[in-house]
C-alpha positions in Angstrom: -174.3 41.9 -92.6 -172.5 39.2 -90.0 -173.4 36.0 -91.1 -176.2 34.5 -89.6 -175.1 31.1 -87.3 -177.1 28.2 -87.9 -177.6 26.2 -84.5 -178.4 22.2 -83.8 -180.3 20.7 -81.1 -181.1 17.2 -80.6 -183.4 15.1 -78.1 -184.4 11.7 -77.6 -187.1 10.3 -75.2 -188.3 6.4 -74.2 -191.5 6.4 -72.9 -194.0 3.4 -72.0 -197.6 4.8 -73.4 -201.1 3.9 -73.0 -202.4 6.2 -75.0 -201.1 9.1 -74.2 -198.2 10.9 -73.5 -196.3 10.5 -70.2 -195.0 14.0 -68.7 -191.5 14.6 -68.3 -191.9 16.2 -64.7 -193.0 12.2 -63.4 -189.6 11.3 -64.5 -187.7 12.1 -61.6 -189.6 9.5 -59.6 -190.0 7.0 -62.2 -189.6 3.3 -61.8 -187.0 1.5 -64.3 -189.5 0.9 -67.2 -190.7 4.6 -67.3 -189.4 7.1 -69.6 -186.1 8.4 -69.6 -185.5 11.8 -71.1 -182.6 13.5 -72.2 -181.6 16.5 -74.2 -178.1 17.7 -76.0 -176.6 21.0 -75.3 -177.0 23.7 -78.2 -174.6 23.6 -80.5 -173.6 27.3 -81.4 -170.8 27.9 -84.2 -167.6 30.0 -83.4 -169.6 32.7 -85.5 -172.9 32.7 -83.3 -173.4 36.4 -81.8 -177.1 37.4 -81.1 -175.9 40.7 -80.4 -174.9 41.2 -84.0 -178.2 40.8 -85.4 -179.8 43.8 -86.7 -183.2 44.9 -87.7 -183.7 45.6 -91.3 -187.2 46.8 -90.9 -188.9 49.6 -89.0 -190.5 48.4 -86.0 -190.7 49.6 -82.4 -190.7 46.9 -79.6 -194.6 46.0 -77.8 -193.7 47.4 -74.5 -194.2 44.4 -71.6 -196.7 44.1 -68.9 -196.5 43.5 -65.5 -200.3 42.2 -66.1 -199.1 38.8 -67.3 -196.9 35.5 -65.8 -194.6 33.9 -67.5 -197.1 31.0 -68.0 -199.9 32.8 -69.2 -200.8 32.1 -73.0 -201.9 33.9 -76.2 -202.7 33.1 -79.4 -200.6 33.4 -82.5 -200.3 32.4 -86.1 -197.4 32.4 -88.4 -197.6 32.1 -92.2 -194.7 30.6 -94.1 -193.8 28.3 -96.8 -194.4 24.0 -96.3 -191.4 22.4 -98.5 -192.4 18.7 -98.9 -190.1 17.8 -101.8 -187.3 19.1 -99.1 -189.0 17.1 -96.8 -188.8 13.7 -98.9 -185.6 14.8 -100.2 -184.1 14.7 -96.3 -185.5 10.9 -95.8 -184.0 9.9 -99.2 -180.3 11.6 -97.8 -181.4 9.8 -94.1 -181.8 6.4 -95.7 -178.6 6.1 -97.6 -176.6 7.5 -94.2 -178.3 4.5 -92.5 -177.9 2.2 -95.3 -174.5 3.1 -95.3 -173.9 3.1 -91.8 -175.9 -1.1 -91.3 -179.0 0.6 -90.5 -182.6 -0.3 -92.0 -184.4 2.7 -93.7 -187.1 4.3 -91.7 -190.6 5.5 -93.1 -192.1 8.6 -93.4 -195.6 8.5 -91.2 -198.7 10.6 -91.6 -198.7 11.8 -88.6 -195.2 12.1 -87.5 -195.1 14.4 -90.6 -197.8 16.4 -89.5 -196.2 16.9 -86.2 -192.4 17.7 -87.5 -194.3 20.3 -89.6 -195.8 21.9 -87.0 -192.8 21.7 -84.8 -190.9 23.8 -87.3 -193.4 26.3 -87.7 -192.8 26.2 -84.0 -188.9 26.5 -83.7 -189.5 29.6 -86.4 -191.2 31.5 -83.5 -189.2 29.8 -80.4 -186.1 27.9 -81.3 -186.2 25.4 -79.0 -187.0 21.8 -77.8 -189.4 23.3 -75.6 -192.8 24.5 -77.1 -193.8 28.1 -77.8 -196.2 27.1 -75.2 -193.8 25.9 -72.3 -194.2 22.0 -72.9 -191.8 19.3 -73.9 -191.5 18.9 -78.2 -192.8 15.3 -77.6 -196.1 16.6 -76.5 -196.4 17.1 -80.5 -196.1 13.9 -81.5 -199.0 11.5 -82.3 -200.0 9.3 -79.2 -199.0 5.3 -79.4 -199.2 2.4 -77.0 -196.8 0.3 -75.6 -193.1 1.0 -74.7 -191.4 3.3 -77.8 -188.7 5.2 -78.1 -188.4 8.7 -79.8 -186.1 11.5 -80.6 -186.4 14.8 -81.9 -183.9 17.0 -84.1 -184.0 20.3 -84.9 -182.0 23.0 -86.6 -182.0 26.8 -88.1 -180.3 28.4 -90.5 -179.3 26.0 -93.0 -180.4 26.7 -96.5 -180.9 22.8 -98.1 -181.1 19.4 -97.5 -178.0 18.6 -97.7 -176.5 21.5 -95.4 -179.0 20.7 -92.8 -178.0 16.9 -92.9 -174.2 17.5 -93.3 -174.8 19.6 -90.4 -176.9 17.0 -88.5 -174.1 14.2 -89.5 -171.5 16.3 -88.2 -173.2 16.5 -84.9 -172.9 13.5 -82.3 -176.0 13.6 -80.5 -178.1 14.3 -83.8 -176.3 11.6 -85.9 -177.1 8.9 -82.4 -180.5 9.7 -83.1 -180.4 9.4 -87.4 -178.8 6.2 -86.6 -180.5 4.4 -84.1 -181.2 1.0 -85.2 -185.0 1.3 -83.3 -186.0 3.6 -85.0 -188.2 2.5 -88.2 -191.0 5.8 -88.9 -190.0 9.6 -89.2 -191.8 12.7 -89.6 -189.6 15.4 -91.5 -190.6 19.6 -91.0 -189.0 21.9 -93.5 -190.1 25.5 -92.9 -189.2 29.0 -94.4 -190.4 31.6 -92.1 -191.1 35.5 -94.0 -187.7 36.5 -93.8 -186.2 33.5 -95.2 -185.0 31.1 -92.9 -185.2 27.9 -92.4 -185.9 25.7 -89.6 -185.4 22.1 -89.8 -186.6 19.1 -87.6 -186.6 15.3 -88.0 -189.2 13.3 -85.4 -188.0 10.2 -84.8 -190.3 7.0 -83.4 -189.6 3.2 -83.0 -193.3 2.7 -83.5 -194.3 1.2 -86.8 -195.6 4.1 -89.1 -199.5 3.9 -88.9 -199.8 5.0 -92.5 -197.5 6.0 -94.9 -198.3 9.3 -96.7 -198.3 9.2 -100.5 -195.3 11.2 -101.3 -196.1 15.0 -102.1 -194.0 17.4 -104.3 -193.8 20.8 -104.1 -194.7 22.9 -101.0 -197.6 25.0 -99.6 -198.1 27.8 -98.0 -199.7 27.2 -94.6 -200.6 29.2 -91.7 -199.7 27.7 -88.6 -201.9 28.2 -85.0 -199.6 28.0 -82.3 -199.8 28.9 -78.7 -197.2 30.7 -76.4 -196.1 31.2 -73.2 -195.7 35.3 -72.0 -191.9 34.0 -71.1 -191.1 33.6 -74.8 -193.0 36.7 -76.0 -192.0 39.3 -73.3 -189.6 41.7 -74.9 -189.8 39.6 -78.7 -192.3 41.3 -80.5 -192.4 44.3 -82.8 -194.5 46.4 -84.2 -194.1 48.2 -87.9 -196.6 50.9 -87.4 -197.4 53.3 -84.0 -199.3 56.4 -83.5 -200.2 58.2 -86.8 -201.8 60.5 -88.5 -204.7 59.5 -91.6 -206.8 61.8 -93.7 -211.0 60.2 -94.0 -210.9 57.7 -96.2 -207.2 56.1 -96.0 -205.8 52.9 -95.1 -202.7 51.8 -93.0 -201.4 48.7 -92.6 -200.1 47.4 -88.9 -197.8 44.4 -89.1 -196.4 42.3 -86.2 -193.0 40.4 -86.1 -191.1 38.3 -83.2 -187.8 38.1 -82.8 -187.0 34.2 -82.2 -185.7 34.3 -78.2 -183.8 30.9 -79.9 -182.2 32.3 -82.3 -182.3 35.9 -82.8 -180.7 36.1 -86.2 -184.3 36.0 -87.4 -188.0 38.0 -86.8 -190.7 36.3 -88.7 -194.1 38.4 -89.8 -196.8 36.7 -87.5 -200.1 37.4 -87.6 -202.1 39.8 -84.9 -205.3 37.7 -83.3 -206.7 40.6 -81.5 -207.6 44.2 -83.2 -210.4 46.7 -81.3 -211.2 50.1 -82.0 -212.4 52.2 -78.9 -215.3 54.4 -81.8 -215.4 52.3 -84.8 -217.3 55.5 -86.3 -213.9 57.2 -85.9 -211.1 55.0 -86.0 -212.1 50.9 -87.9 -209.4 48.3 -87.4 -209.9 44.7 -89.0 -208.0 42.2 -89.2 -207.9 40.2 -92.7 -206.6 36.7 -93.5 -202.6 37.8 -94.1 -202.7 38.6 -90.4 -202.2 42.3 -90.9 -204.2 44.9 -88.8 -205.8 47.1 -91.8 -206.9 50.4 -89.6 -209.3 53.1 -91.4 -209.6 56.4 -90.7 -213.2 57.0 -90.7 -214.0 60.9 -89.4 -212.1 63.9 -87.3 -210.1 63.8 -84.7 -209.8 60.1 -84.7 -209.1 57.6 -81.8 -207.6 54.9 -80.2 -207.0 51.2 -81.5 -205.4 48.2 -79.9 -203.8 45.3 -81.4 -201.7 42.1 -80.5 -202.5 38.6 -79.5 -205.1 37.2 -78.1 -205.3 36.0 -74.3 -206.5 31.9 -73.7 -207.4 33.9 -70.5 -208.1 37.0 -70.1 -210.0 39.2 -71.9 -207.4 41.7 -72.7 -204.4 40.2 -74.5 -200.5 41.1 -74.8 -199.8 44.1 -77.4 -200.6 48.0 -77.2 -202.8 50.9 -77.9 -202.4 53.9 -80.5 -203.6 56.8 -80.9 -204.7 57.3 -84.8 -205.3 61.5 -85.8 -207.8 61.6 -88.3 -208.1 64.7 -90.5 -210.0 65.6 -93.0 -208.8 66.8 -96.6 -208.9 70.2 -98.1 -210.5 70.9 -101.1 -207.3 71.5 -103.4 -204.8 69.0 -101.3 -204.2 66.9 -104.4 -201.3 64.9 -102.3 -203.0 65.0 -99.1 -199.9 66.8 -97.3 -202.0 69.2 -95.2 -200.4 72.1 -97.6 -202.3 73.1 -100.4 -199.3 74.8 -102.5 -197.9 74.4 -106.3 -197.7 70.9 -106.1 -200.5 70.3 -106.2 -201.1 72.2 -109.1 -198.3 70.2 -111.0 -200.0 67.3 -109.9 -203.0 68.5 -111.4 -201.7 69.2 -114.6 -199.9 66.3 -115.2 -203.4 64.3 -114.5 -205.3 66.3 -117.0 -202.4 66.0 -119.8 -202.7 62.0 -118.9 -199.1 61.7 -117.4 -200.6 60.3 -114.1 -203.6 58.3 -113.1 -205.9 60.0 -111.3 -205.9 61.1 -107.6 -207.8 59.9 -105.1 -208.4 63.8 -104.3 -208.3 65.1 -107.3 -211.8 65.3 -108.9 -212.4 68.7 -106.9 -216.1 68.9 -108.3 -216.8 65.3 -107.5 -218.6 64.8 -110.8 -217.1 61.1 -111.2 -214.7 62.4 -114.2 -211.4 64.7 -114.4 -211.5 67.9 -117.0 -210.4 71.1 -117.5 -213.2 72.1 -115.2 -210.9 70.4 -111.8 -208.2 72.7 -113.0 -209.6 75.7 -112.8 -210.9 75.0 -109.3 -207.3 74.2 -109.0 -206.4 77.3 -109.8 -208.8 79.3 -108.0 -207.7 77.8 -105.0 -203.9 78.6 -105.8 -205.5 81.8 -106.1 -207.0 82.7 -102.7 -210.4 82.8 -104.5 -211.9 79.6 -103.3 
């Protein structure tokens, strides 16, 4: 497979601040002492082609709706790995640039880390310095007073540390922003979505850290709530499952992915937040706490279920409805293939002689236990006389 590109974006932001944060869209009109924002241009290697990418799992693509602006929101979650030791391993890397560039080291705060976490849960669902959810990445950061200063890097793709800083380094608007003398707190987001990448981002402030987090090792895994905007959803999200066909009693598994619209060398697993069954006494759809739609088929024919994401909204949310046939099984369809033939007479015989576990449809008298007695039903069945 192409390699995958690994892309850098940085931002950087002064805003005066009483207590909250003061929204880009006044800047325009702004007097001299109110914020000034600016953001870099993606950087995209020779090699970057999102054309290239291509799907290694079995999905279909959520069909869109002309139900839905681009501003409208829904609910998603996204599961992936925390790496804190990364995390302090990036501010030990920071420092000595800065030491070795005149500059004073800069802390790690509470909650900048907090937010720099989030934000790359974020960027692992919408690569961007814009939020899943349409607003600016400063909207993430904690709230301060006064007149600060405060930048944001991010960056996907890079496997360590020291690729993601080399790469940041290398970069003149991210290495301004690693070296700005005002800066003196930092929040650090390492992230490893369910495919494996990496997204990176430093959050830079020239506020004094609040509190300093006692340094953790290791990493967690952490489920992320984010909200998103239809514009970065329409035409991103897959499905691994569709209409199908159960027998009573079995279990499938619907999972949901997006394709990042920043960076579409990557389609995280995220979680559905919206399952319904139209006859529960047919058809049962749950979802459980890995974000999967378990569906059940309950009784003949079956029904319809619909999954997706939830609406902040409406009450219908963004995703799609599916038929699931239900059938009943046979008395003799040891496999559950709608065929009752000689395999599953071999199966049979290889359960009795111990070779293989017993079969959810194998105990043809439903007495609890597997003996010679299931075989010869077996083979009265085989026979045409049952």
């Amino acid at each position: 497979m192409k390699k995958a590109a690994v892309i850098l974006i940085a931002a950087a932001i002064v805003v005066t601040l009483t207590g909250g944060f003061m929204p880009a869209d006044i800047i325009a009109t702004a007097p001299d002492d109110m914020p000034e924002y600016s953001l870099s241009d993606p950087l995209y290697p020779e090699n970057y082609d999102a054309a290239a990418y291509a799907d290694n799992i079995a999905m279909q693509k959520l069909p869109d709706s002309d139900a839905f602006q681009d501003s409208d929101l829904f609910k998603l979650k996204i599961t992936g790995y925390s790496d804190f030791s990364a995390a302090y391993e990036i501010l030990d890397l920071l420092n000595s640039h800065r030491e070795a560039n005149g500059r004073k080291p800069v802390k790690m705060d509470r909650e900048l880390l907090k937010a720099a976490m989030l934000r790359a849960a974020e960027c692992a669902v919408y690569y961007s310095h814009t939020r899943p959810d349409g607003t600016s990445c400063f909207t993430a950061f904690p709230p301060v007073s006064g007149k600060h200063s405060f930048a944001e890097n991010i960056a996907i793709g890079y496997r360590s540390p020291a690729e993601v800083m080399n790469g940041w380094r290398n970069s003149s608007g991210h290495n301004t922003n690693m070296l700005n003398a005002d800066y003196v707190s930092v929040g650090i987001g390492c992230f490893k979505n369910s495919d494996g990448t990496w997204s990176w981002v430093q959050c830079f402030s020239a506020a004094k850290a609040n509190e300093e987090p006692a340094k953790t090792l290791g990493g967690l895994q952490e489920t992320y709530s984010i909200t998103a905007a239809y514009s970065c959803l329409q035409g991103y999200l897959y499905i691994s499952e569709g209409e199908t066909t159960l027998m009573i009693g079995d279990t499938t598994v619907f999972s949901l992915y997006i394709k990042n619209k920043g960076y579409q060398y990557t389609t995280p697993k995220i979680h559905f937040t919206e399952a319904l069954a139209e006859d529960r006494s047919l058809v049962d759809v749950i979802i459980l706490s890995d974000g999967m739609a378990h569906v059940t088929a309950v009784n003949e024919p079956g029904g319809h279920i619909g999954v997706g994401l939830a609406s902040t909204k409406y009450s219908t949310g963004l995703g799609n409805s599916y038929f699931i046939t239900v059938k009943a099984v046979e008395d003799g369809d040891i496999n559950a293939d709608g065929i009752i033939n000689v395999s599953d007479g071999v199966i049979m015989q290889r359960i009795l002689a111990g070779l293989e576990p017993k079969g959810k449809y194998s105990d043809l008298n439903a007495d609890g236990v597997m003996t010679v007695a299931d075989g010869v039903i077996m083979q009265r069945i085989l026979a045409g006389l049952e």
